[in-house]
N, C-alpha and C positions, 0 to 999 in steps of 0.2 A: 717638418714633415718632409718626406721624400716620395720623388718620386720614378715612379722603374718604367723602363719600357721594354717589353720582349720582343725577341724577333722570332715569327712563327713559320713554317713551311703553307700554312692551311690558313687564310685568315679568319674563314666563316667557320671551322670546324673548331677553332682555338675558340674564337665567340663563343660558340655554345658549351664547349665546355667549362669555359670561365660563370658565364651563368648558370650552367647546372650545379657549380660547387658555388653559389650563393651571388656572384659579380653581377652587376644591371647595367647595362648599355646606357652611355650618358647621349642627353636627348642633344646637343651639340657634338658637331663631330668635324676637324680638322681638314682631315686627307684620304682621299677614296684610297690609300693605302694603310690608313692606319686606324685601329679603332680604340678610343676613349671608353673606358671602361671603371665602373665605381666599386669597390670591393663593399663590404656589409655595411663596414663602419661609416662609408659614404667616403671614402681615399680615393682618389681617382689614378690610377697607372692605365697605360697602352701596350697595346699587341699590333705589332710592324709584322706588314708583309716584310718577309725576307727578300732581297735584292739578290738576282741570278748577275754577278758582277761580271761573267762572260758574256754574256747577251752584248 
C-alpha cells in the first residue's frame, strides 16, 4: 500500500472537498497542520497545509 500526502493552499476547504468526493476524516489526527484522511476503500492518505517558506 502506499501512501500520498498533498500539500493544499486551504486546509479545511481541501477537507471538505476530499469528503464530498467520498474521503472521511480519520478519528486520530497527527498535526494541527495536517489532516488524515481515509479514502472509500478505508486507505488512509493526508492533505499538508502548504508552508509559506518566506515567512
Amino acid at each position: 500500500m502506499m501512501h500520498f500526502d498533498f500539500q493544499v493552499g486551504d486546509l479545511e476547504s481541501a477537507v471538505a472537498e476530499a469528503v464530498a468526493l467520498g474521503a472521511s476524516v480519520a478519528e486520530f489526527q497527527l498535526q494541527p497542520n495536517v489532516r488524515v484522511l481515509l479514502d472509500p476503500a478505508g486507505h488512509p492518505f493526508c492533505l499538508c497545509l502548504e508552508v509559506d517558506e518566506e515567512s
